[in-house]
VMD Tcl script that builds the backbone (N, CA, C; Angstrom):
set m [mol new atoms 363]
animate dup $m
set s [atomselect $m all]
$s set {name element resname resid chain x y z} {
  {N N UNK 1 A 62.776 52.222 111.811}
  {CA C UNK 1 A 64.055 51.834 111.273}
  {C C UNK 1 A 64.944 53.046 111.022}
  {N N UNK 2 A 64.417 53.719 110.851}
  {CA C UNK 2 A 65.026 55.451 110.374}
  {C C UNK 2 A 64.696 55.958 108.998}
  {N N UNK 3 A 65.525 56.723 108.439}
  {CA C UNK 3 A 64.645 57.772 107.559}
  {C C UNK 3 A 65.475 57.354 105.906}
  {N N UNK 4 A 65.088 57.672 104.994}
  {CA C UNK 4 A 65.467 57.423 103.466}
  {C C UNK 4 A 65.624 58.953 103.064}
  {N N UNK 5 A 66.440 59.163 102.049}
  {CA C UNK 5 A 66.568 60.373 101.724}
  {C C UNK 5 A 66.180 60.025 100.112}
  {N N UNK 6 A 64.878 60.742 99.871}
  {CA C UNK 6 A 64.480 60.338 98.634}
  {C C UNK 6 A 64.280 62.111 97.665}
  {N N UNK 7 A 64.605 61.498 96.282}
  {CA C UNK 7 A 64.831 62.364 95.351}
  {C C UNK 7 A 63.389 62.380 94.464}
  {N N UNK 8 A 62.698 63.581 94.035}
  {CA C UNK 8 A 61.590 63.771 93.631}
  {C C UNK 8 A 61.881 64.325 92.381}
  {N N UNK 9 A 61.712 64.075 90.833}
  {CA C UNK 9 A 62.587 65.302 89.616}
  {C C UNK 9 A 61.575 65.071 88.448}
  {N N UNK 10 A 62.100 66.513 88.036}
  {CA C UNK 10 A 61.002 66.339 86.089}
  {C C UNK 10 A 62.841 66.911 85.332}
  {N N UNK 11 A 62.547 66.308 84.148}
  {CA C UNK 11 A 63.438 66.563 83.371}
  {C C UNK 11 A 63.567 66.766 82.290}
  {N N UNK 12 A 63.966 67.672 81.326}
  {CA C UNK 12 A 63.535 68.263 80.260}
  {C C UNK 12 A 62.612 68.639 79.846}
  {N N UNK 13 A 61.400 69.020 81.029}
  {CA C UNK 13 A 60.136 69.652 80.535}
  {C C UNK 13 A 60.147 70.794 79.479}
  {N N UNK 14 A 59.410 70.385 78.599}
  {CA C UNK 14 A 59.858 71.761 76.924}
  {C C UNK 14 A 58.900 72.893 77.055}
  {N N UNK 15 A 59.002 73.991 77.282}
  {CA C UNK 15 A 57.984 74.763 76.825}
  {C C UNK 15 A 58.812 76.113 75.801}
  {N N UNK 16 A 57.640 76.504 75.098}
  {CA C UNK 16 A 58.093 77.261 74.082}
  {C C UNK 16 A 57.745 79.021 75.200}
  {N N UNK 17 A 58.881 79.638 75.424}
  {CA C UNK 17 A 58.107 80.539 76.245}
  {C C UNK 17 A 59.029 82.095 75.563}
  {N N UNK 18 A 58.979 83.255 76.244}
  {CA C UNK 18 A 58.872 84.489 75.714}
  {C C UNK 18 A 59.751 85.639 76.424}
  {N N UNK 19 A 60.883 84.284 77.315}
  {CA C UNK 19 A 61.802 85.215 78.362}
  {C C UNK 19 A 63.330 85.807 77.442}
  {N N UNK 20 A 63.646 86.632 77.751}
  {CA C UNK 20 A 65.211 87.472 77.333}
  {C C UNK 20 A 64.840 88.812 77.634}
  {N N UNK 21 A 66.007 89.043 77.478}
  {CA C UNK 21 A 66.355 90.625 77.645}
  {C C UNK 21 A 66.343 91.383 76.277}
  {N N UNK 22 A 66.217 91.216 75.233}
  {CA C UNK 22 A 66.054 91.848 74.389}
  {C C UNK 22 A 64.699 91.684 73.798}
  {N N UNK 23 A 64.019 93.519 73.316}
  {CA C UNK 23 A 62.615 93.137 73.155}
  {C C UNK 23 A 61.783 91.640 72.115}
  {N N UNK 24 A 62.640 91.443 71.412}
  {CA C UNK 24 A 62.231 90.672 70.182}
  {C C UNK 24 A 62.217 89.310 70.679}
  {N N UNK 25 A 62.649 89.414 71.529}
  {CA C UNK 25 A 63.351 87.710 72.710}
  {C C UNK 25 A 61.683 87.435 73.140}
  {N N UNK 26 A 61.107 88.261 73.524}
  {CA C UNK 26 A 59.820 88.525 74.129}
  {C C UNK 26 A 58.922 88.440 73.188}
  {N N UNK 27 A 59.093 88.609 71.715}
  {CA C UNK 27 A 57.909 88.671 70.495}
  {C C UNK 27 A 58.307 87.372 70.349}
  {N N UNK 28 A 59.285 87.063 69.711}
  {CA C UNK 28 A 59.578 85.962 69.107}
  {C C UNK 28 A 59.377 85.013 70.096}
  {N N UNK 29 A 59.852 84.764 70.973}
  {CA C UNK 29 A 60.221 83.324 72.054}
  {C C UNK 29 A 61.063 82.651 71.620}
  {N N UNK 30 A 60.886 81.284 72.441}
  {CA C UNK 30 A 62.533 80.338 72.094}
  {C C UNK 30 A 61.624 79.130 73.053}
  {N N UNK 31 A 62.721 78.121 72.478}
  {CA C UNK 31 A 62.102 77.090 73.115}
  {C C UNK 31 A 63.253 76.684 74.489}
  {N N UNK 32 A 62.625 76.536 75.926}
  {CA C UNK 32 A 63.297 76.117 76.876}
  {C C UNK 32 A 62.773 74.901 77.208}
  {N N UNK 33 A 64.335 74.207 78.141}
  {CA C UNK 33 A 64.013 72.799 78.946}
  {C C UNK 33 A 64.037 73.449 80.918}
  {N N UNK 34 A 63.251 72.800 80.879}
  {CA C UNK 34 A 63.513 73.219 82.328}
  {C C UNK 34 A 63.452 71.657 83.078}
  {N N UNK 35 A 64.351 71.511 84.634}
  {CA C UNK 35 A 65.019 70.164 84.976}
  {C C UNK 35 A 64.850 70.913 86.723}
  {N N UNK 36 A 64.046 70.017 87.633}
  {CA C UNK 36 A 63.708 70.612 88.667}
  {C C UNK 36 A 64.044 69.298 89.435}
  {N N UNK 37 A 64.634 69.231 90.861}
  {CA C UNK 37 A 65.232 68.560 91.391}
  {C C UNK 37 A 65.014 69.278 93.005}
  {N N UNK 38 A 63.791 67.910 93.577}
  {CA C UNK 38 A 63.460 67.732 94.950}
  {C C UNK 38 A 64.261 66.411 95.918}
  {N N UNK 39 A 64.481 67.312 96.732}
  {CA C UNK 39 A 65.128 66.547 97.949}
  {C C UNK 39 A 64.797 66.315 99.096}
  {N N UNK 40 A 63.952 65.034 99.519}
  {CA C UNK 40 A 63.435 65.078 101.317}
  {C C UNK 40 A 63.875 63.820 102.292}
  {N N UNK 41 A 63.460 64.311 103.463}
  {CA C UNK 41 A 63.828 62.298 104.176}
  {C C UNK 41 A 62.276 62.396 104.594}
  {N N UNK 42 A 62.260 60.723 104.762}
  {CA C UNK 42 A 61.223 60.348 104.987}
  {C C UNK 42 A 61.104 58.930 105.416}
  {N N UNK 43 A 60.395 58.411 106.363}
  {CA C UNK 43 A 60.348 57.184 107.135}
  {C C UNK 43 A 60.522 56.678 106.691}
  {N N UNK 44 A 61.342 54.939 105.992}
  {CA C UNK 44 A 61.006 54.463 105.413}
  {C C UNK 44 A 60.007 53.246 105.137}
  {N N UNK 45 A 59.135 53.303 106.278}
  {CA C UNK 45 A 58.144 52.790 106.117}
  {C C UNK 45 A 56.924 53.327 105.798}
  {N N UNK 46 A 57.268 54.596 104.843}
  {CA C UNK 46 A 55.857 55.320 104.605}
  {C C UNK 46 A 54.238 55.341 103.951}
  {N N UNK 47 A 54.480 54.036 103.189}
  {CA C UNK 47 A 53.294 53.460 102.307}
  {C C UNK 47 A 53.047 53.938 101.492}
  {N N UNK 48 A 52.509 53.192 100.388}
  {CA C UNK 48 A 52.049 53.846 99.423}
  {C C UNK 48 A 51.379 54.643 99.140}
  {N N UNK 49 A 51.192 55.668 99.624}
  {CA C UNK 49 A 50.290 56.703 98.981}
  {C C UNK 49 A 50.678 58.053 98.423}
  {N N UNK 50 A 50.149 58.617 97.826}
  {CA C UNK 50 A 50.980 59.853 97.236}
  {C C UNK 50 A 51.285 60.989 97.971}
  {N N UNK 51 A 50.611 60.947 99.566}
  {CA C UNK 51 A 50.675 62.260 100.429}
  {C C UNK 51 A 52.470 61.633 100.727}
  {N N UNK 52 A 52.914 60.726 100.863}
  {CA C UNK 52 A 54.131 60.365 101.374}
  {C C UNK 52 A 54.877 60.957 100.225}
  {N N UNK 53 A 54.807 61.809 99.634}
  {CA C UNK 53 A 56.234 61.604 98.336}
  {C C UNK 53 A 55.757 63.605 97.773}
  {N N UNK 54 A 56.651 64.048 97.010}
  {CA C UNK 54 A 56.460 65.035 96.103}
  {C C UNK 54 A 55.441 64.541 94.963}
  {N N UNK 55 A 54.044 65.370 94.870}
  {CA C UNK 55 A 53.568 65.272 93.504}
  {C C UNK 55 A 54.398 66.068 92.562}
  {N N UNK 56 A 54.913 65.091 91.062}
  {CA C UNK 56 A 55.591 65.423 91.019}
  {C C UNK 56 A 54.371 66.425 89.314}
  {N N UNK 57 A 53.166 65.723 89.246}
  {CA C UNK 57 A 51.962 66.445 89.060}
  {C C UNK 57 A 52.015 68.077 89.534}
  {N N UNK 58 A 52.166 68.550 90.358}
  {CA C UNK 58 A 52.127 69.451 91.224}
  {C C UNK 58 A 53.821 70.261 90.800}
  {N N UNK 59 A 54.304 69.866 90.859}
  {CA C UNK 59 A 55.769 70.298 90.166}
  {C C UNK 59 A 55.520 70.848 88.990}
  {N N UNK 60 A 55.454 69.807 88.190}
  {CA C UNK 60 A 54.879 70.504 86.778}
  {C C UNK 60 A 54.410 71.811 86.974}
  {N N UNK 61 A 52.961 71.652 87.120}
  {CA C UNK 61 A 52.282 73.031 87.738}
  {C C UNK 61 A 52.564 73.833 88.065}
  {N N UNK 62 A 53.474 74.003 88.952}
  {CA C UNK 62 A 54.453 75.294 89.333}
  {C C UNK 62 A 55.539 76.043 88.230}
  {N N UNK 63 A 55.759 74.706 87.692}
  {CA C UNK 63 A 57.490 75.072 86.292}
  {C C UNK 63 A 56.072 75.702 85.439}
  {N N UNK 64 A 55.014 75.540 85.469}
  {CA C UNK 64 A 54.199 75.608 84.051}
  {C C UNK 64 A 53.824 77.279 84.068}
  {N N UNK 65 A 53.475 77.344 85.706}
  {CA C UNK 65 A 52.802 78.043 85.835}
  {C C UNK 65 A 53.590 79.462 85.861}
  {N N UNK 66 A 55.256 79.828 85.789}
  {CA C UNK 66 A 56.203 80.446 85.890}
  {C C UNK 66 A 56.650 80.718 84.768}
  {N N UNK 67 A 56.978 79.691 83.936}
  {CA C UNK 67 A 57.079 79.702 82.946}
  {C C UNK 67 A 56.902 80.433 82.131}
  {N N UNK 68 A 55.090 80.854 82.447}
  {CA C UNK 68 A 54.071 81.453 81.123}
  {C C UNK 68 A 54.271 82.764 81.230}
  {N N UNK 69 A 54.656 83.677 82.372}
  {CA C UNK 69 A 55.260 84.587 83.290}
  {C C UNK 69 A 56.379 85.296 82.813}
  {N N UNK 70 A 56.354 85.978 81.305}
  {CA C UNK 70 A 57.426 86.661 81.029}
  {C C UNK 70 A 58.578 87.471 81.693}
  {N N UNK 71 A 59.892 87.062 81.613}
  {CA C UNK 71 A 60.927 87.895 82.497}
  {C C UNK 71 A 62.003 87.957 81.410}
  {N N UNK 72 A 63.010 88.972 81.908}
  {CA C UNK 72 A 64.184 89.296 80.664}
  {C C UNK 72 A 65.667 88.281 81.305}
  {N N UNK 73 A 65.258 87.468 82.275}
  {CA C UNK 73 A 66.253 87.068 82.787}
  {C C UNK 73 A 65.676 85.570 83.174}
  {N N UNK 74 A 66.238 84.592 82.835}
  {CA C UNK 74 A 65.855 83.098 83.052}
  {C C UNK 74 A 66.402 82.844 84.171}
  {N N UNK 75 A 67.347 84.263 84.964}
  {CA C UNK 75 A 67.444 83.523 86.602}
  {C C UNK 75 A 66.193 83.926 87.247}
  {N N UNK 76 A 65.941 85.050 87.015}
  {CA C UNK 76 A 64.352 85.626 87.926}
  {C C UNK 76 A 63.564 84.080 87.653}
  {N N UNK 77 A 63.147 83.305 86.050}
  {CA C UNK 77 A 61.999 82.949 86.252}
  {C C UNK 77 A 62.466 81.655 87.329}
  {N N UNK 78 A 63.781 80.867 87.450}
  {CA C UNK 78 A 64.138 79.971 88.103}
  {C C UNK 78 A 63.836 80.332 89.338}
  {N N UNK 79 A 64.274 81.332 90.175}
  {CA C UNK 79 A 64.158 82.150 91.261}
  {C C UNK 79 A 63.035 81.795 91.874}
  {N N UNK 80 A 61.720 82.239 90.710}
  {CA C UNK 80 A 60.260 82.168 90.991}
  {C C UNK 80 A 59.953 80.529 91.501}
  {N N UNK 81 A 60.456 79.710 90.308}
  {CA C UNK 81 A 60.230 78.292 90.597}
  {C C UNK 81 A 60.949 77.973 91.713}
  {N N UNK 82 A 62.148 78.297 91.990}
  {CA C UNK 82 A 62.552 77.763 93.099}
  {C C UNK 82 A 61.824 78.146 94.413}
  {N N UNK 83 A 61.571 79.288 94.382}
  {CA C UNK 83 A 60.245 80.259 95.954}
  {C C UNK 83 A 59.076 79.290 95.685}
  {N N UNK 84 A 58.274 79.266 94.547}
  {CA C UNK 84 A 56.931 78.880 94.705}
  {C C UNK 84 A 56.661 77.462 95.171}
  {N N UNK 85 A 58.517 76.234 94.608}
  {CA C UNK 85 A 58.331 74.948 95.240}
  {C C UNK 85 A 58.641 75.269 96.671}
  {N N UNK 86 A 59.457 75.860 97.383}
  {CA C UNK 86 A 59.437 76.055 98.527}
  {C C UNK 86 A 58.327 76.187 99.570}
  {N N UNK 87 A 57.543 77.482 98.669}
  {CA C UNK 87 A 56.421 77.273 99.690}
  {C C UNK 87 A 55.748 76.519 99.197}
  {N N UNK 88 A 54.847 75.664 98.542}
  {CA C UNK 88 A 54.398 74.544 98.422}
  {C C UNK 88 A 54.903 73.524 99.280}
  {N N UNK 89 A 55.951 72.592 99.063}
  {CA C UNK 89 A 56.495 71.895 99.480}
  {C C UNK 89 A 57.463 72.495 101.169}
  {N N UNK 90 A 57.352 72.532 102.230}
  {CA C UNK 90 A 57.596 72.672 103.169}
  {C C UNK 90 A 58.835 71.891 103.884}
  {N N UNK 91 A 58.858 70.921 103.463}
  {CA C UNK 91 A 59.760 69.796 104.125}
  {C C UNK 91 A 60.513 69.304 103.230}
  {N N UNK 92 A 60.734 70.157 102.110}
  {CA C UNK 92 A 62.242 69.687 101.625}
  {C C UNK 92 A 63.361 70.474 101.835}
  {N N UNK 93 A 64.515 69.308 101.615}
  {CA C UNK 93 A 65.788 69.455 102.448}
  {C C UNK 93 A 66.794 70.208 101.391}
  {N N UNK 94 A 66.079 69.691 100.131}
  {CA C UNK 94 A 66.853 70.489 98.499}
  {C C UNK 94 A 65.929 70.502 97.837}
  {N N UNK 95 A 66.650 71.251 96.745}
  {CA C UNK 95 A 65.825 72.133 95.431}
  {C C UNK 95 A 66.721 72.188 94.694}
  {N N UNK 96 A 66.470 72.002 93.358}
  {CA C UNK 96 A 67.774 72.164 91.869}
  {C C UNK 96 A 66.849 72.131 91.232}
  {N N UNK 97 A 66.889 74.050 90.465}
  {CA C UNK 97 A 66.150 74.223 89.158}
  {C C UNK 97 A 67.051 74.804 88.013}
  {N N UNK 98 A 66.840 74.167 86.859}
  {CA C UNK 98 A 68.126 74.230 86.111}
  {C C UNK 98 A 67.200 74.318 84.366}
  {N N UNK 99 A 67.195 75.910 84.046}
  {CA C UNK 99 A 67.044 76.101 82.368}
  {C C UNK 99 A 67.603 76.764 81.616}
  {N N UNK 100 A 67.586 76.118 80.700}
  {CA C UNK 100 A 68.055 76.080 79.174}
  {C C UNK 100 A 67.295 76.846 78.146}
  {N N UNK 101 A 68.328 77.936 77.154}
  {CA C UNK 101 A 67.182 78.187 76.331}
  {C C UNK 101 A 68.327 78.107 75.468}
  {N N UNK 102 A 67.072 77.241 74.678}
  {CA C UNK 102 A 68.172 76.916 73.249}
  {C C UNK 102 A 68.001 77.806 72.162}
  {N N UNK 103 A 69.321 77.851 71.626}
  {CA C UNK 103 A 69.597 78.677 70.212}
  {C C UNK 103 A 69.724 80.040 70.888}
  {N N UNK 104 A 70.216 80.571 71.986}
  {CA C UNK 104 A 70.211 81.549 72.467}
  {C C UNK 104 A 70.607 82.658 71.145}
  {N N UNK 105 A 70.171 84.138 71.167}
  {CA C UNK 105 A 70.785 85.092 70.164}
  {C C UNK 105 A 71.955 85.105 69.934}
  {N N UNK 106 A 73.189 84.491 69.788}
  {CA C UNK 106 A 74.325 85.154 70.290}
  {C C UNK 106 A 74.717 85.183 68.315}
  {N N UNK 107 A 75.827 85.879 68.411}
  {CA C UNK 107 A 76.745 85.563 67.235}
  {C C UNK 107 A 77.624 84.337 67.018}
  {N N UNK 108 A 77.218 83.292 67.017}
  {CA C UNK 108 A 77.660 81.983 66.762}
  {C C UNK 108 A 77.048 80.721 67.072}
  {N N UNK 109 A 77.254 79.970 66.531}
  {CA C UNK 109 A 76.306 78.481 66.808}
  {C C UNK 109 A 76.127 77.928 68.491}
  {N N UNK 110 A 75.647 78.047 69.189}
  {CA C UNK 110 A 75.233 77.662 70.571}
  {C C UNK 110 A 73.829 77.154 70.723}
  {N N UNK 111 A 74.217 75.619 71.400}
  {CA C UNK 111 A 73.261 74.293 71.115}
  {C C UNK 111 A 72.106 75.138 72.510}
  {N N UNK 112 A 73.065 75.729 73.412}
  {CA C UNK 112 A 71.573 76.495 74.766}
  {C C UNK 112 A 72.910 77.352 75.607}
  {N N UNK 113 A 71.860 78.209 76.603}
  {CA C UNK 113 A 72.579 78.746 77.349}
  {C C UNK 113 A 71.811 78.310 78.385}
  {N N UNK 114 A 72.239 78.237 79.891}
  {CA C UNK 114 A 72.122 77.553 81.098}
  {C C UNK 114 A 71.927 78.164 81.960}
  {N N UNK 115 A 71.456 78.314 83.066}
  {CA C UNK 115 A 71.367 78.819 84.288}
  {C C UNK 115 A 70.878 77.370 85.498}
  {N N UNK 116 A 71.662 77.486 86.820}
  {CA C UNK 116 A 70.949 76.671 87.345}
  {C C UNK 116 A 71.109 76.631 88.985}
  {N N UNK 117 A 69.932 76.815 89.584}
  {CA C UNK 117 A 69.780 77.532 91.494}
  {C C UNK 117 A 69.819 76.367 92.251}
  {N N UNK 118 A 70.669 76.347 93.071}
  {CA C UNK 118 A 70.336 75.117 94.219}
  {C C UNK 118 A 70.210 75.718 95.564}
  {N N UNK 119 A 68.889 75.036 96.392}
  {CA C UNK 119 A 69.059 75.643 97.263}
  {C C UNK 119 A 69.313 74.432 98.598}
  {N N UNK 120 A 69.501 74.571 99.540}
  {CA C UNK 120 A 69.646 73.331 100.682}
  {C C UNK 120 A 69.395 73.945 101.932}
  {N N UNK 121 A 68.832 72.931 102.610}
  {CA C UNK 121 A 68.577 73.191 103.716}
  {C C UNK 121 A 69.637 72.847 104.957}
}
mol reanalyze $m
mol bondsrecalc $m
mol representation Tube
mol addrep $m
């Protein structure tokens, strides 16, 4: 029949992690959301099984596993997540990784600061 263009995503995954640029950013930590966004086509008669689709099990795993991975810059660790779903996942057409770290240091009330990579094929 032809192909479906299906969307694979985690959203607001929380982890408490240990990234900034300033040393204390790194002692202390902060709590981030991280929001990851897969894009593929696929037959649409593909059946049920889970080899047909993004684990999205396996996603996790990757945001988790980057995550834990101290950097002074929340684009590097996106960067990472965005390379490591890539090579994992082979046959997607997009990628959108998008985090938040809330209560950033700044001098004034700010609910998060943002960063967020898209890539396309």
């Amino acid at each position: 029949m032809g192909f479906i263009r299906r969307q694979v995503a985690l959203q607001d995954v929380r982890f408490y992690a240990f990234h900034g640029f300033y040393p204390e950013e790194q002692v202390i930590g902060a709590v981030f959301y991280v929001d990851v966004e897969t894009e593929f086509e696929q037959a649409d008669s593909s059946g049920d099984e889970l080899g047909n689709t993004i684990n999205y099990e396996e996603l996790f795993n990757i945001v988790q596993t980057e995550m834990k991975n101290t950097s002074k810059l929340i684009e590097t660790v996106a960067e990472k997540i965005l390379s490591s779903i890539l090579n994992r996942f082979t046959e997607l057409h997009g990628v959108r990784v998008c985090i938040r770290k809330m209560n950033p240091p700044l001098n004034g009330e700010v609910g998060n600061s943002q960063i967020t990579l898209s890539w396309t094929r």
